[in-house]
PDB file with SEQRES, HELIX, SHEET and CRYST1 records, atoms N, CA, C and O in Angstrom:
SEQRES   1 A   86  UNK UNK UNK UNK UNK UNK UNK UNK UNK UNK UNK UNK UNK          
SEQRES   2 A   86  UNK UNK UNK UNK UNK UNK UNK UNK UNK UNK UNK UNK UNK          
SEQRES   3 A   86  UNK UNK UNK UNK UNK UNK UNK UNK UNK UNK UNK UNK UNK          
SEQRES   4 A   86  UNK UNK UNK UNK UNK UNK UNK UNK UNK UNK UNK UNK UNK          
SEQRES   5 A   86  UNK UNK UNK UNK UNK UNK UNK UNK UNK UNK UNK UNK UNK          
SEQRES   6 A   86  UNK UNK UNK UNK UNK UNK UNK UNK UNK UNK UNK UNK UNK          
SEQRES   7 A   86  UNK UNK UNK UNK UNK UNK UNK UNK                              
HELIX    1 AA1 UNK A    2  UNK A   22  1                                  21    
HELIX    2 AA2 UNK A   61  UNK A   73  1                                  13    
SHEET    1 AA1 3 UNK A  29  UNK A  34  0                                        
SHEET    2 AA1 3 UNK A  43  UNK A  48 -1                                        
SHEET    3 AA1 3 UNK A  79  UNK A  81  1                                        
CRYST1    1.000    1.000    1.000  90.00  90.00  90.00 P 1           1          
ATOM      1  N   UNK A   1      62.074 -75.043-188.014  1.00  0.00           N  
ATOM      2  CA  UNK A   1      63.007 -76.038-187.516  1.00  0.00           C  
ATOM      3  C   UNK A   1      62.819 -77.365-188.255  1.00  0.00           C  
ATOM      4  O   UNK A   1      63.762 -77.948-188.790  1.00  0.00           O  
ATOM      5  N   UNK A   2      61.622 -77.795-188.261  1.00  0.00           N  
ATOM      6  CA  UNK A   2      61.504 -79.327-189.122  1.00  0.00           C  
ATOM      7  C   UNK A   2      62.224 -79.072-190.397  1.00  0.00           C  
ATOM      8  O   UNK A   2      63.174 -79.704-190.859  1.00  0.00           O  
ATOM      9  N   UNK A   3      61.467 -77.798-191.000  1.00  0.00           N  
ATOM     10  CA  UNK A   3      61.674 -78.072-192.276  1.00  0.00           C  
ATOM     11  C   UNK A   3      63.614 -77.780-192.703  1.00  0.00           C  
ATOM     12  O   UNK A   3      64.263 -78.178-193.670  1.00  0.00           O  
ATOM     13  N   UNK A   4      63.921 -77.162-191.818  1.00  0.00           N  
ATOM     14  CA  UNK A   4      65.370 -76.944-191.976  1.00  0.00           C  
ATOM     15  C   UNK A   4      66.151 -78.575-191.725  1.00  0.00           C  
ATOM     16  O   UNK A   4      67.235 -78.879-192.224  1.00  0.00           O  
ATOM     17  N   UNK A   5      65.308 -79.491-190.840  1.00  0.00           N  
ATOM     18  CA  UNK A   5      66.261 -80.847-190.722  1.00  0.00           C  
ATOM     19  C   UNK A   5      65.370 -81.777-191.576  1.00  0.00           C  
ATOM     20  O   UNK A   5      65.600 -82.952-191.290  1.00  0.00           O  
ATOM     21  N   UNK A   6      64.443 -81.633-192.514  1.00  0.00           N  
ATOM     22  CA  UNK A   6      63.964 -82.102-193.746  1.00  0.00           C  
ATOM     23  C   UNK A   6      64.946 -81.732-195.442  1.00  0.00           C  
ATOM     24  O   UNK A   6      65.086 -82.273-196.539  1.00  0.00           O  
ATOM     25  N   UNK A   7      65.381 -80.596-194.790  1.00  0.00           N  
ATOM     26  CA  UNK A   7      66.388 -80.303-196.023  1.00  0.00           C  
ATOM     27  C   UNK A   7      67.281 -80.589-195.930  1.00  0.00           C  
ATOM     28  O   UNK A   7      67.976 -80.747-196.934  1.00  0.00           O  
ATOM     29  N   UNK A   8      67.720 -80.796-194.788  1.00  0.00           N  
ATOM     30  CA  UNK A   8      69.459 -81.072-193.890  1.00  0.00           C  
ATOM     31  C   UNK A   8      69.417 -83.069-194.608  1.00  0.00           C  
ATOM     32  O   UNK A   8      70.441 -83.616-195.018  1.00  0.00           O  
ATOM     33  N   UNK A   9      68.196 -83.686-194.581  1.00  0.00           N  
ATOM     34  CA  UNK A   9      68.077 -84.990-194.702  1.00  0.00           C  
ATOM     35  C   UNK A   9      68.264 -85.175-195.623  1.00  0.00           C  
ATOM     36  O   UNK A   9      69.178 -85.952-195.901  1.00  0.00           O  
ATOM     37  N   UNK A  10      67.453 -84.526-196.678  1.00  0.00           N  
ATOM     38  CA  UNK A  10      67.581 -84.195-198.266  1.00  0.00           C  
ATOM     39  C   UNK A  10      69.180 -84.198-198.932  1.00  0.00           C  
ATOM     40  O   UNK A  10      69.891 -84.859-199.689  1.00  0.00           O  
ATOM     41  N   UNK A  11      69.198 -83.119-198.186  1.00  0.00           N  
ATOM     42  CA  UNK A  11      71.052 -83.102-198.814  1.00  0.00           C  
ATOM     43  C   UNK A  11      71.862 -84.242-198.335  1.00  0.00           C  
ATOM     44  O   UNK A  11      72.969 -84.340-198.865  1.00  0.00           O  
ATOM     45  N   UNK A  12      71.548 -85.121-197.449  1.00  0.00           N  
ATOM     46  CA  UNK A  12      72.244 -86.260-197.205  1.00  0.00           C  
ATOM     47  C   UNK A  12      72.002 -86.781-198.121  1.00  0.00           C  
ATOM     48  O   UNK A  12      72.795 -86.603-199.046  1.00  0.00           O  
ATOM     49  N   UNK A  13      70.863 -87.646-198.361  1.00  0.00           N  
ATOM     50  CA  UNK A  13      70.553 -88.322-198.976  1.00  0.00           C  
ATOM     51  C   UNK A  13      70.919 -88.132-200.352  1.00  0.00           C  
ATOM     52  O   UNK A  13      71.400 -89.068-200.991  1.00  0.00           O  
ATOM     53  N   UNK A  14      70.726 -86.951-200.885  1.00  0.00           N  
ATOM     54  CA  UNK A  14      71.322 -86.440-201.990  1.00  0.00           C  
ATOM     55  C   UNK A  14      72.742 -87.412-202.403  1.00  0.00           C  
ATOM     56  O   UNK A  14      72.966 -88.283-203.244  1.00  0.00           O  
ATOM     57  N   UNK A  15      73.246 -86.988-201.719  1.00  0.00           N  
ATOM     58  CA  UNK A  15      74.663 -86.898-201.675  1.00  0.00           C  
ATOM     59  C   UNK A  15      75.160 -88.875-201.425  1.00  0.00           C  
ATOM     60  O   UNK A  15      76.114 -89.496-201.892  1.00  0.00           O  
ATOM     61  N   UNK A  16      74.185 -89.272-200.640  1.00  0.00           N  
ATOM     62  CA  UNK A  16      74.420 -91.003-200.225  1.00  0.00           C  
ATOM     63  C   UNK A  16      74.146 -91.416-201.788  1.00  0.00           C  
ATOM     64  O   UNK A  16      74.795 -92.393-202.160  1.00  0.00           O  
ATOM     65  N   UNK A  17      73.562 -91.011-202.441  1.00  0.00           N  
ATOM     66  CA  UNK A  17      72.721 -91.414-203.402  1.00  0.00           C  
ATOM     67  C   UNK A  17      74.236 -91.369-204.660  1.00  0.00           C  
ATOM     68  O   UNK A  17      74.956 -92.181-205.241  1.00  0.00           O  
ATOM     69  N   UNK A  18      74.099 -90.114-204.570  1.00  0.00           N  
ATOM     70  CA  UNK A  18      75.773 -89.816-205.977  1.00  0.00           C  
ATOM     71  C   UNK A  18      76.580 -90.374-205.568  1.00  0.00           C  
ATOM     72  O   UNK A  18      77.371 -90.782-206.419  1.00  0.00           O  
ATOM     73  N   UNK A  19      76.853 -90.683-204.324  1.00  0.00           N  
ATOM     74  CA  UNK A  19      78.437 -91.509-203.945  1.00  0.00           C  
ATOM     75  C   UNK A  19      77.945 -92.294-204.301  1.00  0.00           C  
ATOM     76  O   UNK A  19      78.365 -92.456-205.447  1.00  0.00           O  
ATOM     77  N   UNK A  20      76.752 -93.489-203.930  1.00  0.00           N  
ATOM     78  CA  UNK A  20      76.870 -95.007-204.594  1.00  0.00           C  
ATOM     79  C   UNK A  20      76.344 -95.163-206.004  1.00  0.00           C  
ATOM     80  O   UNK A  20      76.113 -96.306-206.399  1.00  0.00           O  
ATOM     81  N   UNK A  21      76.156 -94.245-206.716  1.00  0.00           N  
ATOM     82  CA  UNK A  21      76.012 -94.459-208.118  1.00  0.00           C  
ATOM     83  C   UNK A  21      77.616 -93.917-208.643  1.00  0.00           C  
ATOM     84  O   UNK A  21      78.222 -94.300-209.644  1.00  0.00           O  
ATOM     85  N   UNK A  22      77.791 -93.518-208.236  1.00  0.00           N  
ATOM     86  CA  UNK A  22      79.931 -93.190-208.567  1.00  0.00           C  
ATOM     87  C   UNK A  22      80.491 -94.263-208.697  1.00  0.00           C  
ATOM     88  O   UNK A  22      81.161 -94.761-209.603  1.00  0.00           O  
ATOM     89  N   UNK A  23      80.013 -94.752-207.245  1.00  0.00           N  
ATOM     90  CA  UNK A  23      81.267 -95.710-207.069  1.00  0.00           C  
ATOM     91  C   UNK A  23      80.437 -97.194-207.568  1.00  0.00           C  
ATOM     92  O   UNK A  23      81.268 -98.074-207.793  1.00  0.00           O  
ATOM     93  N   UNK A  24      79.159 -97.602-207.762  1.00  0.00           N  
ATOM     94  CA  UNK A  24      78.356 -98.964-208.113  1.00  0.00           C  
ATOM     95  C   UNK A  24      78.530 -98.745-209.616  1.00  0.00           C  
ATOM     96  O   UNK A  24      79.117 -99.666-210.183  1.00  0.00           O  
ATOM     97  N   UNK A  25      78.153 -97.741-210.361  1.00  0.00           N  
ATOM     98  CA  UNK A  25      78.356 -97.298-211.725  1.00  0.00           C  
ATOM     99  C   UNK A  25      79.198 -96.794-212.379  1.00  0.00           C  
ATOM    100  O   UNK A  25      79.147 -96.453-213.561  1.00  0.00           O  
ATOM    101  N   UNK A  26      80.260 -96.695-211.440  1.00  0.00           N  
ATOM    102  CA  UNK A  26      81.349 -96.067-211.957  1.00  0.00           C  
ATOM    103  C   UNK A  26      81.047 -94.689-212.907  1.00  0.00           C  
ATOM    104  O   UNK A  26      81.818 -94.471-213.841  1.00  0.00           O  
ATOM    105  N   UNK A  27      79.981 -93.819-212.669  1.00  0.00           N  
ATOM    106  CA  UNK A  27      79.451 -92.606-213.082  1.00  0.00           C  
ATOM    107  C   UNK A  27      80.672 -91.498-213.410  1.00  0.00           C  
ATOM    108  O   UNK A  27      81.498 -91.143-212.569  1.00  0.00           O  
ATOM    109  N   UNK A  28      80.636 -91.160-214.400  1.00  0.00           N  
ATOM    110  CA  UNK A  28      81.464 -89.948-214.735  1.00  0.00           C  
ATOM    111  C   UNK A  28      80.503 -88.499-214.165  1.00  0.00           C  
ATOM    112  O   UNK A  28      81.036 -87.701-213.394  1.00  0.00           O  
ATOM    113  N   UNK A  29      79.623 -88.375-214.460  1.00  0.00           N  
ATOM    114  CA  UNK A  29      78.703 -87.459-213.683  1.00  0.00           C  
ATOM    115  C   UNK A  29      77.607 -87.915-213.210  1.00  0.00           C  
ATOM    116  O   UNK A  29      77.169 -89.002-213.586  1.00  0.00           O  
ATOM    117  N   UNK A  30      77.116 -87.320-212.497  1.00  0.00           N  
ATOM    118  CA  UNK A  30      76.013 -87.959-211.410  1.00  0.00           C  
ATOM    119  C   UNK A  30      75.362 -86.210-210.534  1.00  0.00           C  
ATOM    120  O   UNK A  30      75.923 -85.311-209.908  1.00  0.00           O  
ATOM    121  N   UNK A  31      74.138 -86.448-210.912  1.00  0.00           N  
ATOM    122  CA  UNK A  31      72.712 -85.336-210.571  1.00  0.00           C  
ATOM    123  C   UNK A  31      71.874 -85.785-209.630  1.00  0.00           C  
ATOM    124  O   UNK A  31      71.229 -86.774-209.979  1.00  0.00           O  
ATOM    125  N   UNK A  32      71.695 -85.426-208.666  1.00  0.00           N  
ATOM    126  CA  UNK A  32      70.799 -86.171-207.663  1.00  0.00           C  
ATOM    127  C   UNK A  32      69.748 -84.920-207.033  1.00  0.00           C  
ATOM    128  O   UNK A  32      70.166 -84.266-206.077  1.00  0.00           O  
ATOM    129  N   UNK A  33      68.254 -84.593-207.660  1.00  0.00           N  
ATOM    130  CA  UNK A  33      68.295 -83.346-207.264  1.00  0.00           C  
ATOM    131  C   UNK A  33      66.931 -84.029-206.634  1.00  0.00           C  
ATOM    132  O   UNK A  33      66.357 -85.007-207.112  1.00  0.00           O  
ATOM    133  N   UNK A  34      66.474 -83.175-205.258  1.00  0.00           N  
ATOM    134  CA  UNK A  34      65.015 -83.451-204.745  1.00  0.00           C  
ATOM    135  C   UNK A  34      64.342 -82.828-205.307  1.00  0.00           C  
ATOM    136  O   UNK A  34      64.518 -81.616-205.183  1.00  0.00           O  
ATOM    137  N   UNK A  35      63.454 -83.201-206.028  1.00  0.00           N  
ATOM    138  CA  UNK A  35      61.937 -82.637-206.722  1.00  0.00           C  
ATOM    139  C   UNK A  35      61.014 -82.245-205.553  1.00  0.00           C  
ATOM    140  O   UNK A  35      60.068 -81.605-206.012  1.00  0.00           O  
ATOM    141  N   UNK A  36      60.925 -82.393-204.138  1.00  0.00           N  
ATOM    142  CA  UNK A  36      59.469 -82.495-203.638  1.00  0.00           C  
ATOM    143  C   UNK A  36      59.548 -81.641-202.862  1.00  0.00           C  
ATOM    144  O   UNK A  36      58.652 -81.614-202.019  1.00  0.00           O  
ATOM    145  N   UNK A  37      60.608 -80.601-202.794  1.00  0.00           N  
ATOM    146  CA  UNK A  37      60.813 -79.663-202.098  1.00  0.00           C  
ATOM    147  C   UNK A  37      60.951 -79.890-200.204  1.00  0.00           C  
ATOM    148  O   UNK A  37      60.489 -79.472-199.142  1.00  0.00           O  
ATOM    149  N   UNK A  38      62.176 -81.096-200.922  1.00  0.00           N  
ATOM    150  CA  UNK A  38      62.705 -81.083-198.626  1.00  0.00           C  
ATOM    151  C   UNK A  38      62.312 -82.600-198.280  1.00  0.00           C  
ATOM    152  O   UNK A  38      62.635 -83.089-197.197  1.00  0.00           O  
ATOM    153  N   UNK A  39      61.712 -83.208-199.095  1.00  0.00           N  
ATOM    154  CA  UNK A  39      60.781 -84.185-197.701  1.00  0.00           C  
ATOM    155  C   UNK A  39      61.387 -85.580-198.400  1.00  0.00           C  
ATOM    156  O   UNK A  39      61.103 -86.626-197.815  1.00  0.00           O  
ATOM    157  N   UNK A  40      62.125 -85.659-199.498  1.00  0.00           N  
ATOM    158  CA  UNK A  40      63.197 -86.593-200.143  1.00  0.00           C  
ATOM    159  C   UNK A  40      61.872 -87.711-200.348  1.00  0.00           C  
ATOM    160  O   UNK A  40      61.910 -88.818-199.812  1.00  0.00           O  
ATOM    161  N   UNK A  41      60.757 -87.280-201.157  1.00  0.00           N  
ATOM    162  CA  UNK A  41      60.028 -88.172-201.835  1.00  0.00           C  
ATOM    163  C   UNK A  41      59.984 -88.602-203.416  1.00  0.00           C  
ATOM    164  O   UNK A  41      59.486 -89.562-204.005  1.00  0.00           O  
ATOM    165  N   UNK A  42      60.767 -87.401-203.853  1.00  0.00           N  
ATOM    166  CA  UNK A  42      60.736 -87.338-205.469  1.00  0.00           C  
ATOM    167  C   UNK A  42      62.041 -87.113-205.800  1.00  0.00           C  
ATOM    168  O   UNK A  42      62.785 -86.324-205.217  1.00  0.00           O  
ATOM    169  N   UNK A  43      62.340 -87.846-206.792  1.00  0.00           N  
ATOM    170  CA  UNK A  43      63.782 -87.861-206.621  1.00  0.00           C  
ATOM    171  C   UNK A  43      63.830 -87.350-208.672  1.00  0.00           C  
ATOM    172  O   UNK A  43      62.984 -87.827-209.428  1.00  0.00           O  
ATOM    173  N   UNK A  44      65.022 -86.303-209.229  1.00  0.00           N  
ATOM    174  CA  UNK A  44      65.158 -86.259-210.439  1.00  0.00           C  
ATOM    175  C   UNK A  44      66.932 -86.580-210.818  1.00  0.00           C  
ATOM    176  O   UNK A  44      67.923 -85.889-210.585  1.00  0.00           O  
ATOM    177  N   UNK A  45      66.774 -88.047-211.548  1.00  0.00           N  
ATOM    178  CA  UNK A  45      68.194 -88.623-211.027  1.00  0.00           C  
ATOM    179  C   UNK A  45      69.114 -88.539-212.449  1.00  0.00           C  
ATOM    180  O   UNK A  45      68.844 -89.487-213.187  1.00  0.00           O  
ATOM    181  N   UNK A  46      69.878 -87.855-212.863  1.00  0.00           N  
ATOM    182  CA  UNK A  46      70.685 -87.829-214.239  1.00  0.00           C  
ATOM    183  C   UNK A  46      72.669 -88.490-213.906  1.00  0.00           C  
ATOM    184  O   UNK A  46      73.580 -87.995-213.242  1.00  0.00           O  
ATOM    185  N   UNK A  47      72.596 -89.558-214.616  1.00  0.00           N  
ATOM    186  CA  UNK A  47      73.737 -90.580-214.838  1.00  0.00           C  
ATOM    187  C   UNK A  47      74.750 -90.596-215.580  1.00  0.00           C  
ATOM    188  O   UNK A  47      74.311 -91.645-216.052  1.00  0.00           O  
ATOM    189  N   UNK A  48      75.611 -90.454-216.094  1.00  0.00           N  
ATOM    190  CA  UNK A  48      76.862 -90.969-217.233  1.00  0.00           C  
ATOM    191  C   UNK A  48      77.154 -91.365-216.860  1.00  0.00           C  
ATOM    192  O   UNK A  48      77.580 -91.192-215.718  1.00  0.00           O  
ATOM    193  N   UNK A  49      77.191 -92.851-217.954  1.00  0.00           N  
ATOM    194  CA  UNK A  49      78.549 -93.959-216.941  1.00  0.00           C  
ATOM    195  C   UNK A  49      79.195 -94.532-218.289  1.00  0.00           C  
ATOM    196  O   UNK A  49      78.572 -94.317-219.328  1.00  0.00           O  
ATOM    197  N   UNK A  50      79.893 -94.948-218.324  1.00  0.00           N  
ATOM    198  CA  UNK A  50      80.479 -96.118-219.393  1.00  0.00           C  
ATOM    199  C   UNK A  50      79.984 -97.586-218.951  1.00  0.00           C  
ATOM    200  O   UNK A  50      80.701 -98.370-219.572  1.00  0.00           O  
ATOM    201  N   UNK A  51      79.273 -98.145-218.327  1.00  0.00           N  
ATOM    202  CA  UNK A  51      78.780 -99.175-217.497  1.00  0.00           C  
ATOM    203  C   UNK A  51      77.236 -99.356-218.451  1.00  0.00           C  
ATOM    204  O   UNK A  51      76.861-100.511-218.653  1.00  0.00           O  
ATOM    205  N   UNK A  52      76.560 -98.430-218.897  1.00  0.00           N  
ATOM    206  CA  UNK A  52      75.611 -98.320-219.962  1.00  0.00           C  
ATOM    207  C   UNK A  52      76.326 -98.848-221.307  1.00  0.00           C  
ATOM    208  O   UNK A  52      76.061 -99.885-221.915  1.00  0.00           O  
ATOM    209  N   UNK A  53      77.204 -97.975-221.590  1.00  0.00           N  
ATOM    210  CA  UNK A  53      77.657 -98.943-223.377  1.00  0.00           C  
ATOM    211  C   UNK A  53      76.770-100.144-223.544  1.00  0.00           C  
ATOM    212  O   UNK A  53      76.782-101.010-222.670  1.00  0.00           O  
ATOM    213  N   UNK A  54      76.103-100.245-224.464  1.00  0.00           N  
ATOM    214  CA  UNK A  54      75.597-101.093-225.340  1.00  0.00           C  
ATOM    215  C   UNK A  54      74.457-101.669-224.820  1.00  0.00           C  
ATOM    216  O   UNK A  54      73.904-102.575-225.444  1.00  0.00           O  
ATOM    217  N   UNK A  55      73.961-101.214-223.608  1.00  0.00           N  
ATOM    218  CA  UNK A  55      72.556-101.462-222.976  1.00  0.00           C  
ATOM    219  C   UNK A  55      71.571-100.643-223.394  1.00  0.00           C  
ATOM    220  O   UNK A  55      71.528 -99.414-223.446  1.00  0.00           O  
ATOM    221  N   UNK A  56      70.658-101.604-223.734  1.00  0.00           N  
ATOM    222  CA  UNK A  56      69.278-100.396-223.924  1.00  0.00           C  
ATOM    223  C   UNK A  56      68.454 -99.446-222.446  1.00  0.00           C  
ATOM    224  O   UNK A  56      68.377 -99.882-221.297  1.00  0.00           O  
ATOM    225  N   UNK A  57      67.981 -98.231-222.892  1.00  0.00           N  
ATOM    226  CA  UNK A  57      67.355 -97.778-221.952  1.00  0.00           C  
ATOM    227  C   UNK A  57      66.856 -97.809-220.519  1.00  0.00           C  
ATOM    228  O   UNK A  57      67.014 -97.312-219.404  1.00  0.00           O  
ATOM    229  N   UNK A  58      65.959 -98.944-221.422  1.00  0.00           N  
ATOM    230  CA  UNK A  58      65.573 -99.894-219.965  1.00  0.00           C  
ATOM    231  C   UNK A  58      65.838-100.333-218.832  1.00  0.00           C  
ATOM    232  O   UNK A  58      65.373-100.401-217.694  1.00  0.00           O  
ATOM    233  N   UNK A  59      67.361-100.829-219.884  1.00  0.00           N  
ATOM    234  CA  UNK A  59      68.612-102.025-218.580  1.00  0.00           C  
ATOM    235  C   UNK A  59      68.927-100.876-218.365  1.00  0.00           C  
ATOM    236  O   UNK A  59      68.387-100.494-217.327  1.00  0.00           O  
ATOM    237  N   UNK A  60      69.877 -99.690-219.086  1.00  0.00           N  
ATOM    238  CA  UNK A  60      70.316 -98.505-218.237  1.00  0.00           C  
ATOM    239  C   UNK A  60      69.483 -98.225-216.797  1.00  0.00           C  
ATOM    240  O   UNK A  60      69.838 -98.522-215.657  1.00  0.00           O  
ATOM    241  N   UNK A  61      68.315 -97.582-217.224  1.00  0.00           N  
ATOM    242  CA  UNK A  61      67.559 -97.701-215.817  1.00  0.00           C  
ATOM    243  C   UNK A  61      67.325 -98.295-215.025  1.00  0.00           C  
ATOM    244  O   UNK A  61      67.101 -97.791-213.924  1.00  0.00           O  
ATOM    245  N   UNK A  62      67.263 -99.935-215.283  1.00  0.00           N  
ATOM    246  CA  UNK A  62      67.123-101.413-214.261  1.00  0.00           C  
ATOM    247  C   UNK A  62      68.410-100.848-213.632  1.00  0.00           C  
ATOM    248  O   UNK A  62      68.132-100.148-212.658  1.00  0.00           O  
ATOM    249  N   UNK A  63      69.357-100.906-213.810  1.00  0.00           N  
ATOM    250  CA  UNK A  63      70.975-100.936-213.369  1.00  0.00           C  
ATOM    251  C   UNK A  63      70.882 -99.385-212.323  1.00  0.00           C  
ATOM    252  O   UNK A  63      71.430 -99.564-211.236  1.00  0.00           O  
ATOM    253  N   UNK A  64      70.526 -98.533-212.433  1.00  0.00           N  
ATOM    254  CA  UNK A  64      70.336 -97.358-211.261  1.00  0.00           C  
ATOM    255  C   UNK A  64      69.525 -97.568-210.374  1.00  0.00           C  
ATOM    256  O   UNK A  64      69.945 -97.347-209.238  1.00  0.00           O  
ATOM    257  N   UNK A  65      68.071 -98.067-210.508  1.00  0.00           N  
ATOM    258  CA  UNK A  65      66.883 -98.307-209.224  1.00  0.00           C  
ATOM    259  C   UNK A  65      67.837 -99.603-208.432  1.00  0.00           C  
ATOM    260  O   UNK A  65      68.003 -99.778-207.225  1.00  0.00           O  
ATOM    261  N   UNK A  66      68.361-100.389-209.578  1.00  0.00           N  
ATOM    262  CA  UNK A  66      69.007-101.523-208.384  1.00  0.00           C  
ATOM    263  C   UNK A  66      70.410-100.741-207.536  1.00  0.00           C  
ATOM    264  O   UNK A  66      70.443-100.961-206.326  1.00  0.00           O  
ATOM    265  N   UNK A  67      70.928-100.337-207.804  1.00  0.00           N  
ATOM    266  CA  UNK A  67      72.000 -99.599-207.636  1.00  0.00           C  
ATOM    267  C   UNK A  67      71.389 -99.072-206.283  1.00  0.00           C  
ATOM    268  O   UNK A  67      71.808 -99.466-205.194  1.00  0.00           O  
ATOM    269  N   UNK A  68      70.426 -98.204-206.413  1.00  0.00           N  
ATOM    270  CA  UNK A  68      69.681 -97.249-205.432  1.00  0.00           C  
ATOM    271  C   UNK A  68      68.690 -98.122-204.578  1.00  0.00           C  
ATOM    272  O   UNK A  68      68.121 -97.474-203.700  1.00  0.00           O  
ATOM    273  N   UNK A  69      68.378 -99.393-204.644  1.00  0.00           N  
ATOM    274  CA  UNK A  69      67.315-100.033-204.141  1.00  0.00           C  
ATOM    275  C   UNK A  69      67.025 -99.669-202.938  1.00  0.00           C  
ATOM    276  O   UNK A  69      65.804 -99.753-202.807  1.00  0.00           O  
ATOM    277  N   UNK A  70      67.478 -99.341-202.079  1.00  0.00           N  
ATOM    278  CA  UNK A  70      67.090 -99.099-200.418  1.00  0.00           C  
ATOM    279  C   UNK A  70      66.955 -97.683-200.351  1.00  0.00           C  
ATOM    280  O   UNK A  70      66.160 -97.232-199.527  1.00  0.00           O  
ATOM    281  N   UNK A  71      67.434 -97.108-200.891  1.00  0.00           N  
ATOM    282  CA  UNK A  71      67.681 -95.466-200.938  1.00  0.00           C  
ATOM    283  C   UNK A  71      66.311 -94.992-201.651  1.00  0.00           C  
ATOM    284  O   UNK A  71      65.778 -93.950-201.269  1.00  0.00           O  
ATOM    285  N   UNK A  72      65.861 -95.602-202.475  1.00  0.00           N  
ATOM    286  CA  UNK A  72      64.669 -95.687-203.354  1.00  0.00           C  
ATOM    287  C   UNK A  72      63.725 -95.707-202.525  1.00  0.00           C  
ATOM    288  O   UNK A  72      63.233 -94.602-202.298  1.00  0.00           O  
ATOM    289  N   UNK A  73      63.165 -96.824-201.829  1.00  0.00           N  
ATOM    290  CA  UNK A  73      62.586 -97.768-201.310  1.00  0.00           C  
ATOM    291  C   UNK A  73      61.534 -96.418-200.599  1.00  0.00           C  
ATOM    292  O   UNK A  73      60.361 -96.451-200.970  1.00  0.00           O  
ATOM    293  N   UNK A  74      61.751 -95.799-200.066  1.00  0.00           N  
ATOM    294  CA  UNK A  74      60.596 -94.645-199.456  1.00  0.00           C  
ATOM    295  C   UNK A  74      59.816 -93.876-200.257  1.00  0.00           C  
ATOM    296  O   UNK A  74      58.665 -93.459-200.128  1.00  0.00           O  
ATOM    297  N   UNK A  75      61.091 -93.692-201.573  1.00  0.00           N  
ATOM    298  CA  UNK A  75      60.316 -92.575-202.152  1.00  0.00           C  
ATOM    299  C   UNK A  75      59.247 -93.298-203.261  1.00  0.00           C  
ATOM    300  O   UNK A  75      59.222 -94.450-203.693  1.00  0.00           O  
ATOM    301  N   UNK A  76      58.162 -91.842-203.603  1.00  0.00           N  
ATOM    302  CA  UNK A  76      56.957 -91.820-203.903  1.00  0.00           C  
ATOM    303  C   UNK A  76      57.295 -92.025-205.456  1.00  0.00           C  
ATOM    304  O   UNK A  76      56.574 -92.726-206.167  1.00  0.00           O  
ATOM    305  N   UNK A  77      58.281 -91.459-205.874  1.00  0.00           N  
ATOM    306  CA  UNK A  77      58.841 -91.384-207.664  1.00  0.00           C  
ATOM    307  C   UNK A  77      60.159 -91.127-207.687  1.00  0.00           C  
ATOM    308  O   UNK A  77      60.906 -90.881-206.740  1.00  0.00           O  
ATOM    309  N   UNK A  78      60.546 -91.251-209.586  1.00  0.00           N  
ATOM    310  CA  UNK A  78      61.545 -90.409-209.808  1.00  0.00           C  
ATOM    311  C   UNK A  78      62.016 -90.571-210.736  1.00  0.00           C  
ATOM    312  O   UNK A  78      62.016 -91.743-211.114  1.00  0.00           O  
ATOM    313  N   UNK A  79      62.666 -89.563-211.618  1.00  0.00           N  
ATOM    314  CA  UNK A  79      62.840 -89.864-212.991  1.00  0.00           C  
ATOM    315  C   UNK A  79      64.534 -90.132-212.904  1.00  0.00           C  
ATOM    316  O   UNK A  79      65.347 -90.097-211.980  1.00  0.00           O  
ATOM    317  N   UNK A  80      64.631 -90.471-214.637  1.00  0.00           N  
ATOM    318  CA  UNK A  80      65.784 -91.061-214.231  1.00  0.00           C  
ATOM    319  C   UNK A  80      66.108 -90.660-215.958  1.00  0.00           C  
ATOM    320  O   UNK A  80      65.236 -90.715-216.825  1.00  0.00           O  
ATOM    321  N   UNK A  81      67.525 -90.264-216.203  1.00  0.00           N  
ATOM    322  CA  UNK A  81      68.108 -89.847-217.360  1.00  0.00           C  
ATOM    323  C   UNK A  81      69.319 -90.198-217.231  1.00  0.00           C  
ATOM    324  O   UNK A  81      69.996 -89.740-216.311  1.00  0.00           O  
ATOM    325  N   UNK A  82      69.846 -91.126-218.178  1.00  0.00           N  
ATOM    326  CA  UNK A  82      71.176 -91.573-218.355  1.00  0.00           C  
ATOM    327  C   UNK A  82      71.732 -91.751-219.837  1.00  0.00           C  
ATOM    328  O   UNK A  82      71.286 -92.407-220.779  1.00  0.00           O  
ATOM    329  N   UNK A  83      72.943 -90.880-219.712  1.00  0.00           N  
ATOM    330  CA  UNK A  83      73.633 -91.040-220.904  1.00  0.00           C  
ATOM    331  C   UNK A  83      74.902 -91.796-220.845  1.00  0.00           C  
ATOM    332  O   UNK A  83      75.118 -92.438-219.817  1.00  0.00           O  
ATOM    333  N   UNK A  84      76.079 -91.818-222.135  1.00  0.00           N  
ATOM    334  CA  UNK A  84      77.142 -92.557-222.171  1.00  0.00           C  
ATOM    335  C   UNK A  84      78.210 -91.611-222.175  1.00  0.00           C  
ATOM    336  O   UNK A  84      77.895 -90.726-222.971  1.00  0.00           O  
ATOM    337  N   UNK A  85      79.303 -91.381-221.675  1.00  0.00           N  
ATOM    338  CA  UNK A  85      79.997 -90.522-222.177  1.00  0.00           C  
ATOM    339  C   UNK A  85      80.473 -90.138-223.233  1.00  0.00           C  
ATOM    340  O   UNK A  85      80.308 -91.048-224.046  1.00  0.00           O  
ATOM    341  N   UNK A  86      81.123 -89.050-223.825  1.00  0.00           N  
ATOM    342  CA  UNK A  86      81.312 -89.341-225.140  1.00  0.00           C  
ATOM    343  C   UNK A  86      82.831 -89.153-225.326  1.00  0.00           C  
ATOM    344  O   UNK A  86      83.346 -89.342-226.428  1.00  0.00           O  
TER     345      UNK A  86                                                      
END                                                                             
C-alpha cells in the first residue's frame, strides 16, 4: 500500500514537474523520470527548449533548477540534460 501511494506521488510529481518546464521554458520535449525507485528523491531531468539558444550549459541548467525550485527543494539529486532544438 505505501509503496503503491509513493509511486502514485512520483507520477504526480513527474508530471507537475513537465508541465512547468513546458510552460516556464517553453520546452519542445520534456523527460521527467524518477531515478530512486518511488520515493521522488532522484530526479533524471532531459529538456529542449529554444529558451537555451545561445546560453552556455551552465545557464541552461541555472534556468531548469530555477524553473523547478520548490519541486526540487526535497530532493536528494538530479541530473539534468538539455538540448536546443534543431
Amino acid at each position: 500500500m505505501l509503496r503503491k501511494l509513493f509511486f502514485r506521488f512520483s507520477q504526480d510529481i513527474e508530471k507537475v514537474m513537465a508541465d512547468k518546464l513546458t510552460q516556464v521554458l517553453k520546452a519542445t520535449k520534456v523527460e521527467v523520470i524518477d531515478t530512486s525507485g518511488g520515493c521522488g528523491s532522484m530526479y533524471r531531468l532531459e529538456i529542449e527548449s529554444p529558451e537555451f539558444q545561445g546560453k552556455s550549459k551552465v545557464k541552461q541548467h541555472q534556468m531548469v533548477v530555477e524553473a523547478l525550485k520548490t519541486e526540487l527543494a526535497g530532493a536528494h539529486g538530479y541530473s539534468i540534460k538539455t538540448n536546443i532544438p534543431k
